[in-house]
C-alpha positions in Angstrom: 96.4 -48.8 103.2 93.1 -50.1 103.3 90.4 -47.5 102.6 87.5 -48.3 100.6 87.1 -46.5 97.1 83.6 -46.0 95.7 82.7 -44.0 92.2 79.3 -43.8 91.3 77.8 -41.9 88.2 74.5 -41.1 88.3 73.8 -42.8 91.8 74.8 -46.3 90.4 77.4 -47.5 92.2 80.5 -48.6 89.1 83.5 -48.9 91.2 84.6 -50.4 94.5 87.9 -51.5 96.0 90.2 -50.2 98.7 93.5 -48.9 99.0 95.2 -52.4 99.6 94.7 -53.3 95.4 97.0 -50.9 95.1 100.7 -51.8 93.9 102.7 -48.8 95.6 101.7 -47.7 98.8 101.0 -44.0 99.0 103.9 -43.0 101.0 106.2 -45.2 98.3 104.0 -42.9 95.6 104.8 -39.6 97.3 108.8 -40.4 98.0 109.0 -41.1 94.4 107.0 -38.3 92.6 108.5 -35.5 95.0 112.4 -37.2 93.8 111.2 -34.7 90.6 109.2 -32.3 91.5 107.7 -30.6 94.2 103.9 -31.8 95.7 102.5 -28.8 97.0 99.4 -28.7 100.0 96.0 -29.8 97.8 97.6 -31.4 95.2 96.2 -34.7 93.7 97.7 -38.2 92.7 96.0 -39.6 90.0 97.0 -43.4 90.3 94.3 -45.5 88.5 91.0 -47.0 89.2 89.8 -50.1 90.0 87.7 -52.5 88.4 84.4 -51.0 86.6 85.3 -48.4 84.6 82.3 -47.3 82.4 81.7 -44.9 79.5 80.6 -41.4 80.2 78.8 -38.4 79.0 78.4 -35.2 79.0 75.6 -33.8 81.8 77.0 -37.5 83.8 77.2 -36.5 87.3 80.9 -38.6 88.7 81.1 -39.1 92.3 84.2 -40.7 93.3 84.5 -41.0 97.8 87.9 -42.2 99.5 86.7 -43.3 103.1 87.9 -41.0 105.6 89.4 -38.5 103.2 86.3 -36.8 101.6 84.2 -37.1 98.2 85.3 -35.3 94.7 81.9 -34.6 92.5 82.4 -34.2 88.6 79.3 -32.9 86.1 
């Protein structure tokens, strides 16, 4: 519960924080969500962001990294 969260767009660095600003722990997240429904391998938990949401547009390239885990790339 402490990996560091980085989302760029555009190469500019807009969001940093780690998994510790988060209210539920991931494992509390999982127990709950698959209470109702079933997680299947590959699927994603959108929980929020932190601090430094900006405005977007379309042709933006979104780069969002969880340390450790990997890096999802939006354009």
């Amino acid at each position: 519960m402490n990996l560091k969260l980085t989302t760029h767009v555009n190469d500019k660095l807009v969001q940093e924080g780690t998994t510790a600003d988060m209210i539920f722990d991931i494992p509390t997240l999982i127990s709950y969500l698959s209470s109702f429904m079933t997680l299947s391998e590959n699927d994603v938990i959108l929980t929020g962001t932190p601090k430094g949401s900006v405005d977007t547009a379309v042709g933006d390239v979104v780069v969002t990294e969880i340390e450790g885990i990997g890096v999802w790339s939006i354009q």
